[in-house]
C-alpha positions in Angstrom: 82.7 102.1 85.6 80.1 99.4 84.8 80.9 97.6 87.6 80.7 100.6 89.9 76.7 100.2 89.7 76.9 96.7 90.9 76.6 96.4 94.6 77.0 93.5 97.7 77.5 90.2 96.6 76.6 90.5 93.0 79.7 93.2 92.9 82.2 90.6 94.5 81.3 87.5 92.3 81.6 90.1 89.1 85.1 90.8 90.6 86.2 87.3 90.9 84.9 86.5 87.7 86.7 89.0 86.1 90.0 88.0 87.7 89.2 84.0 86.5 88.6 85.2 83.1 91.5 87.5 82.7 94.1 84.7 84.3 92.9 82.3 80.7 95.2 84.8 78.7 98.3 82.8 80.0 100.3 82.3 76.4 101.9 79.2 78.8 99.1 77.5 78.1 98.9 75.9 74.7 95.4 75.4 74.3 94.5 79.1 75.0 97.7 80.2 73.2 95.8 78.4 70.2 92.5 80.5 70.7 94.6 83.6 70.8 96.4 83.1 67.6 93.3 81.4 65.4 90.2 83.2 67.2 89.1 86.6 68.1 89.5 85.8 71.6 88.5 88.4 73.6 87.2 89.5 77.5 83.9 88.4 76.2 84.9 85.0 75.1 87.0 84.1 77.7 84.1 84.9 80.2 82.4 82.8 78.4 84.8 79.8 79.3 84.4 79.8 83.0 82.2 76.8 84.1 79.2 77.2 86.3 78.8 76.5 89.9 79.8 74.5 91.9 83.4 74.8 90.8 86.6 72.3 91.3 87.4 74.1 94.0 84.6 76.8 95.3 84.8 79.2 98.3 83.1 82.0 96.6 80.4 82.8 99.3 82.7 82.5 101.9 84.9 85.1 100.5 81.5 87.1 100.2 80.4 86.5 103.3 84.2 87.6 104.5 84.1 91.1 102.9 79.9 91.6 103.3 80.1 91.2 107.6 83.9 91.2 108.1 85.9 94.4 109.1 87.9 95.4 106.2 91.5 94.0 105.7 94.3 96.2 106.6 96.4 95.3 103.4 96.3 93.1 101.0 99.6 91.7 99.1 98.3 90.2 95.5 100.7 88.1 93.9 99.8 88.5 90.2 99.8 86.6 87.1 99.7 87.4 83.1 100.1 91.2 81.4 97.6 92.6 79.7 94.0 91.6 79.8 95.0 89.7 83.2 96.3 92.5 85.2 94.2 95.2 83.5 90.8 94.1 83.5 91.2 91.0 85.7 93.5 92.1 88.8 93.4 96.0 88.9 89.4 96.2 89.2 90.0 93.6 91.8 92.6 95.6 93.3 90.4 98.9 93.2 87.6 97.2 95.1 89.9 96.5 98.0 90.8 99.9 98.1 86.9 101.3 98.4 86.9 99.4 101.0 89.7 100.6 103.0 92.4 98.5 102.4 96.2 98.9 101.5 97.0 97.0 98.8 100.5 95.8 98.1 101.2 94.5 94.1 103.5 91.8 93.7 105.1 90.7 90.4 107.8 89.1 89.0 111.2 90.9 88.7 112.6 89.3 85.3 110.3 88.0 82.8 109.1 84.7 82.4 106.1 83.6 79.7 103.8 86.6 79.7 103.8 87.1 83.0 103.8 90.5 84.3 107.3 91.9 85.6 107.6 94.7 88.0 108.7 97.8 85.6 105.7 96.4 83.6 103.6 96.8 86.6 105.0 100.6 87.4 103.7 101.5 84.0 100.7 100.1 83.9 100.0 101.2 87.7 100.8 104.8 85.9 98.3 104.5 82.8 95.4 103.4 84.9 96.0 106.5 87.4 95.4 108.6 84.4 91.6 107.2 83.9 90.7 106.1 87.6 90.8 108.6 90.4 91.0 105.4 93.4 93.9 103.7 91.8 95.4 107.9 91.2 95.3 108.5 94.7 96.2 105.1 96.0 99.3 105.8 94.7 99.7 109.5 95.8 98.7 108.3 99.2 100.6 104.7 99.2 98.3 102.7 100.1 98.5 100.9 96.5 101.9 100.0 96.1 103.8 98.1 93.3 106.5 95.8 94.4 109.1 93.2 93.1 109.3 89.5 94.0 112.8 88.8 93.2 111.7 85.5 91.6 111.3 85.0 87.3 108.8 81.8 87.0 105.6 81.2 86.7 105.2 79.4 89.9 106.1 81.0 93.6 108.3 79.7 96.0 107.4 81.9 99.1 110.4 81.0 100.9 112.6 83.1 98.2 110.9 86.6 98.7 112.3 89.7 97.9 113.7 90.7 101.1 112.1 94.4 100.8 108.4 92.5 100.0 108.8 90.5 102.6 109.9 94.0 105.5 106.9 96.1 103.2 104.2 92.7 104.5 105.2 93.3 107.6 105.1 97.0 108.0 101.9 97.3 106.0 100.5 94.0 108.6 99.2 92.4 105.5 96.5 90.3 106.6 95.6 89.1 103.1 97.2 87.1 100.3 95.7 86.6 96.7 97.5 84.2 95.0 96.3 84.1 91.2 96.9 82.0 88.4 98.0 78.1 88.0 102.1 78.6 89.0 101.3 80.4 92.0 97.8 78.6 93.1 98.0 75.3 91.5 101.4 74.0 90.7 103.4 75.5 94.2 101.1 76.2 96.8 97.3 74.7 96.5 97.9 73.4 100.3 100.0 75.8 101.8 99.0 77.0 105.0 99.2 80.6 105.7 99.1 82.5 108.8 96.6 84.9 107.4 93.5 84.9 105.4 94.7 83.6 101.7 92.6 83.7 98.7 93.9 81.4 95.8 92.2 82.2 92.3 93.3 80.1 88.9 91.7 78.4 85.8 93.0 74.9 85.0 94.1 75.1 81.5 95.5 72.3 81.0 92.9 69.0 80.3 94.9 66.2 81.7 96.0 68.2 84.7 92.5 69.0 85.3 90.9 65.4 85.3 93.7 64.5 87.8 92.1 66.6 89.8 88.8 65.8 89.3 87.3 68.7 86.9 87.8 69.5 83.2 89.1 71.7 81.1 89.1 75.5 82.4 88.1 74.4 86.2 88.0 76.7 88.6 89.9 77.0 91.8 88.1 79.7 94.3 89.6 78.7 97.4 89.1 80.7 100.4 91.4 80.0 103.5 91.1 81.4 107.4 94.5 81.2 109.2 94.0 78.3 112.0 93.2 79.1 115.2 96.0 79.9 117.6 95.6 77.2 120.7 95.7 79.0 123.9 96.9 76.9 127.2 93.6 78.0 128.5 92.2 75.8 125.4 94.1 72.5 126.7 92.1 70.7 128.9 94.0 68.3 131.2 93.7 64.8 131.9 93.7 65.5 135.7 93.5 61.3 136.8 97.0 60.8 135.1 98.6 63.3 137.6 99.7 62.7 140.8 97.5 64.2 143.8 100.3 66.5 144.8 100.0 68.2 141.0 95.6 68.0 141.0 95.8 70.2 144.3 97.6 72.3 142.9 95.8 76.0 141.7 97.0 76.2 138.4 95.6 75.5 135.1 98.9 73.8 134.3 100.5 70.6 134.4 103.6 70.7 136.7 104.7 67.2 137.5 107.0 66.7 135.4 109.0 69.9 135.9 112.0 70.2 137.6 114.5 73.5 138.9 
C-alpha cells in the first residue's frame, strides 16, 4: 500500500485525512448527495474538500503526539459511519494502522440500516473482501484481534446508553481504552461533549452550511477532537483546610478529615 511508505506523523495525518474525506460520502447529506448524482465525485475530489488547518475543531497533533510517544492502546472500539468509500478507504486503513501498532480493534456498526450507513452483516462482508487483499486485516481476524460487532441501534446518531449488551461485555473484556467516534450523528449531533472514561477520538465533516456557521466554520468543517479521560482525584490530592478543624481533628495523624464522623 501507498500509504505503507509513509512513516511518523506524516502517516497519521494521511490516516485522518483519509477517514475525513471518506465520511463526505454520507447520501444524508443533501449537498454531497448532489455532487454524487451530478459530478464525478470521487476519493480524489472529496480530499479535495477538506479545509486547511487550523480546523473547527483541531486536535490533530495531539493525537499524533498520542500514538508517536504513547504506549500503544490495548483496543480500540470504532464506531463507524457510511458504506463504501467511508468504511473502505476511510475507516479500514485507519483500522489497519491500529493494528501495526499492536492494538485490538473492535468494529462497531449499526444493526438495521439507516441512510447509507453501514450495518453489521455489511461490515462481515466487507471485513471478508479486504482479508482477501491485505494480509494485517487477514490475520486480525484469524487471530481476533479485529473484530466486527453489532450496536443494536438503526440511526445515524448514537445513543451510548442503548448498546448492544454483547458490545458493551466485548469493551470490557477486550479493556478498550479507545473510542473513535466518526461522522456527524455520532460526533456532532449526539455526543460532541460527552465525557468518556477513556481516551476518545471524535472525527466528522460538517456538511451541512447552516449547521456549520452555528458553530462557527463553514461548509465541510472539520471536527478532529482529541479527548484524555480526566484525572481520577486521589484523597492524597485533597488538601485540607486544617484552621477550619477543631484541634482535636489537626493532631490527629491522618491525612483525613474526621470531625465530622460519628460510630
Amino acid at each position: 500500500m501507498t500509504i505503507d511508505k509513509l512513516e511518523g506523523a506524516e502517516k497519521i495525518k494521511t490516516l485522518i485525512l483519509g477517514v475525513l474525506s471518506g465520511n463526505m460520502f454520507d447520501w444524508g447529506a443533501q449537498a454531497v448527495a448532489t455532487l454524487m448524482e451530478t459530478t464525478d465525485f470521487g476519493f480524489a475530489e472529496a480530499q479535495e474538500k477538506i479545509p486547511g488547518r487550523p480546523w473547527l475543531y483541531d486536535n490533530l497533533d495531539d493525537w499524533i503526539e498520542r500514538l508517536e510517544t504513547g504506549l500503544p492502546h490495548k483496543c480500540a472500539a470504532i464506531f463507524v459511519d457510511n458504506s463504501g468509500v467511508d468504511i473502505v478507504l476511510g475507516i479500514l486503513p485507519f483500522a489497519r494502522d491500529l493494528l501495526q501498532r499492536g492494538t485490538k480493534v473492535i468494529l462497531c456498526a449499526n444493526s438495521m440500516p439507516a441512510l447509507n450507513d453501514v450495518t453489521y452483516p455489511e461490515l462481515v462482508i466487507t471485513l471478508r473482501d479486504a482479508a482477501k487483499v491485505c494480509k494485517v486485516i487477514k490475520h486480525a481476524l484469524k487471530e481476533n484481534r479485529l473484530i466486527a460487532m453489532e450496536t443494536a441501534q438503526a440511526s445515524p446518531c448514537l445513543d451510548l446508553s442503548r448498546l448492544n449488551l454483547d458490545l458493551c461485555l466485548a469493551m470490557v473484556k477486550h479493556n478498550v481504552d479507545l473510542i473513535v467516534l466518526e461522522g456527524m450523528g455520532r460526533t456532532l449531533h449526539t455526543n460532541l461533549h460527552a465525557k468518556l472514561t477513556c481516551e476518545c477520538l471524535k472525527l466528522a465533516v460538517i456538511k451541512n452550511r447552516w449547521l456549520a456557521l452555528r458553530l462557527g466554520g463553514d461548509m465541510y468543517a472539520v471536527i478532529c477532537k482529541y479527548e484524555r479521560p480526566p484525572l481520577k482525584t486521589k484523597i492524597c490530592d485533597i488538601k485540607l483546610k486544617r484552621k477550619d478543624c477543631p484541634s482535636e481533628c489537626v493532631e490527629n495523624v491522618t491525612d483525613v478529615c474526621t470531625c465530622n464522623l460519628k460510630e
